[in-house]
N, C-alpha and C positions, 0 to 999 in steps of 0.2 A: 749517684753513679747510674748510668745507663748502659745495658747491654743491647747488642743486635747482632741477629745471626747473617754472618756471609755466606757461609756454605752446607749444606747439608748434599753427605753422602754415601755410597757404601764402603765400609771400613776394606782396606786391602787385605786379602785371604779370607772374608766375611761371606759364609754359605749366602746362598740367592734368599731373598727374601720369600716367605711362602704367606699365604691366607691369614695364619695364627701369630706370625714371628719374624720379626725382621732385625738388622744390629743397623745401625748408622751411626756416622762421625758427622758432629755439628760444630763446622769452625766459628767461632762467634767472636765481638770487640769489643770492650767496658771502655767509656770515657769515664771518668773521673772528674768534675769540674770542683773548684773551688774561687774564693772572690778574690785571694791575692796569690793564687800562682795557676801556670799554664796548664790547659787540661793534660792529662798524664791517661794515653791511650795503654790497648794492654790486648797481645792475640793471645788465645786459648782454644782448645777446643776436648768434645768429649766423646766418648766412643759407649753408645745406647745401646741397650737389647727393650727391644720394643714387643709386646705382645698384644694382640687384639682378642678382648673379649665376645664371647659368643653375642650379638648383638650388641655389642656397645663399644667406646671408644678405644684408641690405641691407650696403650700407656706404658711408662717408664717399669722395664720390669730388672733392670740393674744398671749401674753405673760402671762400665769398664776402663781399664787402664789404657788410657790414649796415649 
């Protein structure tokens, strides 16, 4: 299985993003392949609260109901 993201955005009614905290919705696609049937694509996406640490990377700081 392979995913890949199509869209990254701000969730609708999602405060502005500031310095510390942001939320975005990542619409993403999983193919599925196998050797004797057709790949079996598949949309999803998820709704993130993103927080940046004092000098270091963003990161996942919940997973929200999309």
């Amino acid at each position: 299985m392979t995913c890949t993201v199509d869209h990254v955005a701000t969730p609708d009614g999602a405060p502005a993003a500031t310095a510390a905290q942001a939320y975005v919705r990542v619409l993403y696609t999983c193919t599925a392949r196998t050797a004797d049937r057709p790949d079996i694509r598949t949309h999803d996406q998820l709704a993130l609260e993103m927080r940046h640490a004092p000098a270091g990377p963003w990161r996942v700081a919940a997973i929200m109901n999309a």
